[in-house]
C-alpha positions as CSV (number, residue, x, y, z in Angstrom):
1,X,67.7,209.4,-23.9
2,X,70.2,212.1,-23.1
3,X,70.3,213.9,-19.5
4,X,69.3,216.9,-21.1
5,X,66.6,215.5,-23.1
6,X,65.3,213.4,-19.6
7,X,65.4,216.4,-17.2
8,X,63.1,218.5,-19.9
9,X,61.0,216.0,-20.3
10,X,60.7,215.6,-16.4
11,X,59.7,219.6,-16.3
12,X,56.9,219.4,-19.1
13,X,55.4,215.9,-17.3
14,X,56.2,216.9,-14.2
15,X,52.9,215.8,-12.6
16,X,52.5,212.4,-14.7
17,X,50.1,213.9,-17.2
18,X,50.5,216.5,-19.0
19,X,48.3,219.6,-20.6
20,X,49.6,221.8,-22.8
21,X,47.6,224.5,-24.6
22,X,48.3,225.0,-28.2
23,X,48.2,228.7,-29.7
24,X,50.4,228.5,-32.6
25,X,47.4,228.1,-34.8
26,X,48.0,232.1,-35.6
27,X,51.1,231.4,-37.6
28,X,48.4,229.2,-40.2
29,X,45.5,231.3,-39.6
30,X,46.0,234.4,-38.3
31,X,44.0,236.2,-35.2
32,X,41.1,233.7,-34.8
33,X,38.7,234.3,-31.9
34,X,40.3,233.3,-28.6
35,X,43.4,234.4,-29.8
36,X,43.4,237.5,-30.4
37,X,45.8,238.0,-27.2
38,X,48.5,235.4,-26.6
39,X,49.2,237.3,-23.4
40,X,46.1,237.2,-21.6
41,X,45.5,233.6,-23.1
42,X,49.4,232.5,-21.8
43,X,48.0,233.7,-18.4
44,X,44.6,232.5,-18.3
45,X,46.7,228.9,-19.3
46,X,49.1,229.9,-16.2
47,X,46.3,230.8,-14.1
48,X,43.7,228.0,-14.9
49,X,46.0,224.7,-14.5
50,X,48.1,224.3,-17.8
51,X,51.6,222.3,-17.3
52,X,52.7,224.0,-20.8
53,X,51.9,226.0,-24.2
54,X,53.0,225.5,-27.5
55,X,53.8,228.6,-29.5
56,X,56.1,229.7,-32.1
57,X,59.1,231.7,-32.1
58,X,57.7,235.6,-32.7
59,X,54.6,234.5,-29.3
60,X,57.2,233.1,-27.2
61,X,59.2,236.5,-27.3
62,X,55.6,238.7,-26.8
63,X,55.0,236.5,-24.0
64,X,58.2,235.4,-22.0
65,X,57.5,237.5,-19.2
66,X,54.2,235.8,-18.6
67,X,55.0,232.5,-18.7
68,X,55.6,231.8,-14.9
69,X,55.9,228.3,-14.5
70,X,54.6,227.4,-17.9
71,X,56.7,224.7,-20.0
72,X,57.5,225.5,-23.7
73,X,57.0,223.8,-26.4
74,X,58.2,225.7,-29.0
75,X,57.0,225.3,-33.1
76,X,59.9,224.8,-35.5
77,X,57.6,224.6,-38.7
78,X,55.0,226.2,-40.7
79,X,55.3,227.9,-44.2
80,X,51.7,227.7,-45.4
81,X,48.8,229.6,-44.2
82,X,44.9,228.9,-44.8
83,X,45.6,231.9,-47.7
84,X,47.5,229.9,-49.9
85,X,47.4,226.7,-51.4
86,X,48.6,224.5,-48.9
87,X,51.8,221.8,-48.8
88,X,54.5,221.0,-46.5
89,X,55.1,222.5,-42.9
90,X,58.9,223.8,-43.8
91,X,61.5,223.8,-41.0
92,X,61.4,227.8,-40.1
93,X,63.3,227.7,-36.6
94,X,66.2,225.4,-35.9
95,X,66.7,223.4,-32.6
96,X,69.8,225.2,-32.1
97,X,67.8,228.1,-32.3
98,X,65.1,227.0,-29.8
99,X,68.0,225.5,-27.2
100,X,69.2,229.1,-26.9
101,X,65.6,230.1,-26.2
102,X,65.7,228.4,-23.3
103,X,62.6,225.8,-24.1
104,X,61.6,222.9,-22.9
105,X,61.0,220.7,-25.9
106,X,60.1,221.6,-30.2
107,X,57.2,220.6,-32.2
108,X,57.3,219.8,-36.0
109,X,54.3,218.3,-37.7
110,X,54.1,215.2,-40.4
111,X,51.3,214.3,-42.7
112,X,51.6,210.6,-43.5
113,X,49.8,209.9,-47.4
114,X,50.0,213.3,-48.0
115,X,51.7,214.4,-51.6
116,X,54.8,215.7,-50.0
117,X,55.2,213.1,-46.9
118,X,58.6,212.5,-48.1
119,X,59.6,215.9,-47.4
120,X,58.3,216.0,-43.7
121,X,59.3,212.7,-43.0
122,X,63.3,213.8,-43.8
123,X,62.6,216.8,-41.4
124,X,61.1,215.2,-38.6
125,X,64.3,212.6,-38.7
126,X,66.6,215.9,-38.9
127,X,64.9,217.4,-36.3
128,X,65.6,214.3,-34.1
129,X,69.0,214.3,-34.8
130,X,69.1,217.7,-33.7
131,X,67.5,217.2,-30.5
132,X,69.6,214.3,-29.4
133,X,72.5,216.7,-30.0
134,X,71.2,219.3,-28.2
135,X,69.3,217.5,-25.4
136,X,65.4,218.5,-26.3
137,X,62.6,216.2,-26.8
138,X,61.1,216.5,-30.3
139,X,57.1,216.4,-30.1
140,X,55.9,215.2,-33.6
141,X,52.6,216.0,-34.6
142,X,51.7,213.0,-36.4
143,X,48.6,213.3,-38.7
144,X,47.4,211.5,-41.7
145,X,46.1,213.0,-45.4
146,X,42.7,211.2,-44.8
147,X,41.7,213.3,-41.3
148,X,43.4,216.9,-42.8
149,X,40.2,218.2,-44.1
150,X,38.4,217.9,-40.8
151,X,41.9,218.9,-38.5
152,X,42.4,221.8,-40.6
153,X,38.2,223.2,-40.1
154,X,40.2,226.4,-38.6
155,X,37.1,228.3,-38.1
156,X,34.8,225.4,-37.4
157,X,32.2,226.0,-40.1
158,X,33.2,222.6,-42.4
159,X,31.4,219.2,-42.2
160,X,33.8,216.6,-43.1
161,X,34.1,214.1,-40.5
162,X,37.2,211.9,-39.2
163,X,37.4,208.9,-41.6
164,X,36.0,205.5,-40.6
165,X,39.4,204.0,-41.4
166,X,41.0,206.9,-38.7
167,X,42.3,204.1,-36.1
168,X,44.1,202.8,-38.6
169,X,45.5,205.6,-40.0
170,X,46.3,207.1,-36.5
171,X,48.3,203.9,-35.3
172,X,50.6,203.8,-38.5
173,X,51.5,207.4,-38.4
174,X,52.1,207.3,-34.8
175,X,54.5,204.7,-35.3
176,X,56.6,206.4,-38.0
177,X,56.8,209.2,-35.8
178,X,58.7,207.4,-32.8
179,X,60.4,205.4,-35.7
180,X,61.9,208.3,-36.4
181,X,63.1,209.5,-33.4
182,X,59.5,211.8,-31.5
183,X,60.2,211.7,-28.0
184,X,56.3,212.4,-27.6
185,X,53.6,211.3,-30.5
186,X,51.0,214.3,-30.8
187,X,47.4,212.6,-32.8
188,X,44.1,212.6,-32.5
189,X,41.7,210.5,-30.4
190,X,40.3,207.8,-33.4
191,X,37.4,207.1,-31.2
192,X,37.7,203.7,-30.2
193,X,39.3,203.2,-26.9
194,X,40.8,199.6,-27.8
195,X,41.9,200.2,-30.9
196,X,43.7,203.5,-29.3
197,X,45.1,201.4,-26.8
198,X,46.7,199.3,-29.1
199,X,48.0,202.4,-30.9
200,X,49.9,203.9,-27.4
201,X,51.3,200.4,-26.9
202,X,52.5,200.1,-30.0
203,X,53.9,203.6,-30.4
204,X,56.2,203.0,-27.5
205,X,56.9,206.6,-26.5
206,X,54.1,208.8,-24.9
207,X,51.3,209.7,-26.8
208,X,49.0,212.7,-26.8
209,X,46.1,214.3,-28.2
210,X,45.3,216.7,-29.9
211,X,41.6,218.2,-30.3
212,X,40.5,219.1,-33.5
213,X,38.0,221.5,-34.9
214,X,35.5,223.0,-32.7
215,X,31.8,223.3,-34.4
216,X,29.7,223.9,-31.3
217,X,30.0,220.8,-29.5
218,X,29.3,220.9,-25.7
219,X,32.4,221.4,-23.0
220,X,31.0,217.8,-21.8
221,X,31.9,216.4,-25.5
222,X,35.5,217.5,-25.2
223,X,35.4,216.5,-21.8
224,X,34.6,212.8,-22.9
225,X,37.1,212.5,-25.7
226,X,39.7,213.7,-23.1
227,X,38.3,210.9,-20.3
228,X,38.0,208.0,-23.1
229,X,41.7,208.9,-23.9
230,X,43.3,208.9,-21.1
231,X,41.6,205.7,-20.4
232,X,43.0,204.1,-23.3
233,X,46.7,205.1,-22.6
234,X,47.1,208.5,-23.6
235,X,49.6,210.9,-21.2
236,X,47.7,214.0,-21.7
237,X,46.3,216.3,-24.6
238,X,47.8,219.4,-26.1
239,X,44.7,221.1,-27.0
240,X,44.1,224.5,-28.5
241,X,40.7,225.1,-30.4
242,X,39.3,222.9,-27.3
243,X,40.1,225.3,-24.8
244,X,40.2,229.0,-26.2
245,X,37.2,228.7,-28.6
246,X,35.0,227.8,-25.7
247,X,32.8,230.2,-24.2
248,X,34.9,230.4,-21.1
249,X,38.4,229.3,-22.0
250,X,39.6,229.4,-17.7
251,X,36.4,227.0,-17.1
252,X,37.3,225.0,-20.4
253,X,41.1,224.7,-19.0
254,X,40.1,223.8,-15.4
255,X,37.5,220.8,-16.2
256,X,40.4,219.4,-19.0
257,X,42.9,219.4,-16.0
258,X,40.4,218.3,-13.2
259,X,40.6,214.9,-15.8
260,X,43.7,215.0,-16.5
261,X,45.6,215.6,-13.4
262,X,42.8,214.4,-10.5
263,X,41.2,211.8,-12.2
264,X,37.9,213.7,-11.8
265,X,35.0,212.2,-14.0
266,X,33.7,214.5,-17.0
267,X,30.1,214.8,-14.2
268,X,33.1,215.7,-11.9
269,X,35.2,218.1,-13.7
270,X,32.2,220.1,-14.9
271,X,30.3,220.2,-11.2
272,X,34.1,222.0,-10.2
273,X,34.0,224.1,-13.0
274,X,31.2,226.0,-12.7
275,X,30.2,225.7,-9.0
C-alpha cells in the first residue's frame, strides 16, 4: 500500500473501527425522508459520533464547511436512478478528480451475476489503478444480483427477502472485490456469523457492512445485525437508511457507535441512547 493510500486510511479508521454514514442514496433516489438536508444530516453525523460520510461530488461541495472532523468517502459512480430502467453504476467522477477534492478515500459499487458485471468489474479494476497512483483507498461496494431486489427497497415498502444462498454469494463477491484491487470490501451482513467469518478472513482486506432497506424494524434489530457483525470480523458499517430513516437519526447514530467504538452491548447502547 502506498504512504498516501496508508496515512488516509489511518484518518478514516482512526479509532480501529469505523462508522461512516452513507447519504449518497439521493443521487439514485432523490430527496427521500431523512435526507432531505445533507447539511443538518452531515452535522447530526459530526455531532452524534460518526468517523466519516459517504457522499457524492455535488453534497460534498453543499457541505464542506460542515464537515469538521468528518472523513470523506467520496462516490465516483452512479448513472441510473429508481426512474429509469436500471443497469450499470457508470464511472461519473474520476480519482483524479476526488484527490483534488481533498478526500479521504472513493467508492464505486459492483454487482457480481448481474447482466452487465463485466462492465463494473473493468471499472472497479480502473479505479484501483487510479488510486494506487494517486494514493486513495478505493471502497468497493460489492453486492450480488440475487440480494438487488431487497438492497435497492429505497423507500422500504417491498417484501423480498435476502436470498437463502446470501452467504454464499456475499463471500464470492467480496473476494472479487479485493481481487481487484478494494482497499476496503463494503457488503451486507449474510446472517450467519460463521459463515461471515469465513467471508472477512477470506476477503483479506477490511470488510464492512452495509445496512439495507429499512421496513419498520426496531433500532434494537439494527443494533443486533451491527453486534453479530462485528463479532464475526467485520471493521465497522457504513450505514445510511439504518441511521437517517429512524425516528431519531442522533439516537440511531449514538447506539451504532456505542457498539462499534465501546464495545457496548445492543441492552447497552440503547440504555445510553435514550437515558
Amino acid at each position: 500500500m502506498t504512504a498516501g493510500k496508508a496515512l488516509r486510511l489511518r484518518r478514516l479508521t482512526s479509532r480501529g473501527r469505523t462508522v461512516v454514514v452513507s447519504i449518497d442514496h439521493g443521487c439514485v433516489a432523490g430527496p427521500l425522508p431523512g435526507l432531505e438536508s445533507p447539511v443538518d444530516l452531515v452535522k447530526t453525523c459530526s455531532r452524534f459520533g460518526a468517523d466519516g460520510v459517504l457522499l457524492t461530488p455535488g453534497i460534498l461541495e453543499q457541505v464542506a464547511e460542515d464537515l469538521e472532523s468528518l472523513s470523506v468517502v467520496l462516490r465516483l459512480d452512479g448513472g441510473h436512478t429508481t426512474a429509469g430502467p436500471g443497469g450499470p453504476a457508470r464511472l461519473l467522477t474520476e480519482v483524479e478528480e476526488a484527490s483534488a477534492m481533498g478526500v479521504d478515500a472513493v467508492a464505486v459499487r459492483v454487482t457480481v451475476g448481474a447482466p452487465y458485471e463485466a462492465h463494473e468489474l473493468e471499472k472497479l479494476g480502473r479505479v484501483a489503478a487510479s488510486g494506487r497512483r494517486w494514493g486513495l483507498p478505493v471502497l468497493a461496494d460489492m453486492l450480488a444480483e440475487s440480494m438487488l431486489a431487497n438492497h435497492l427497497d429505497f423507500d422500504g415498502t417491498g417484501d423480498a427477502p435476502l436470498p437463502t444462498s446470501v452467504c454464499g454469494d456475499v463471500a464470492a463477491a467480496s473476494r472479487i472485490g479485493a481481487e481487484l484491487g478494494a482497499d476496503v470490501v463494503r457488503t451486507r451482513f449474510c446472517g450467519d456469523p460463521i459463515a461471515f467469518r469465513r467471508t472477512v478472513a477470506s476477503t483479506g482486506v477490511p470488510v464492512m457492512i452495509s445496512g439495507g432497506p429499512m421496513r419498520g424494524q426496531p433500532l434494537e434489530e439494527t443494533l443486533r445485525t451491527v453486534e453479530q457483525a462485528l463479532e464475526s470480523g467485520a471493521t465497522g458499517v457504513v450505514f445510511g437508511r439504518g441511521i437517517w430513516s429512524q425516528p431519531d437519526p442522533g439516537d440511531a447514530l449514538k447506539a451504532v457507535c456505542a457498539i462499534v467504538h465501546e464495545d457496548a452491548t445492543v441492552e447497552e447502547a440503547l440504555e445510553h441512547t435514550y437515558a
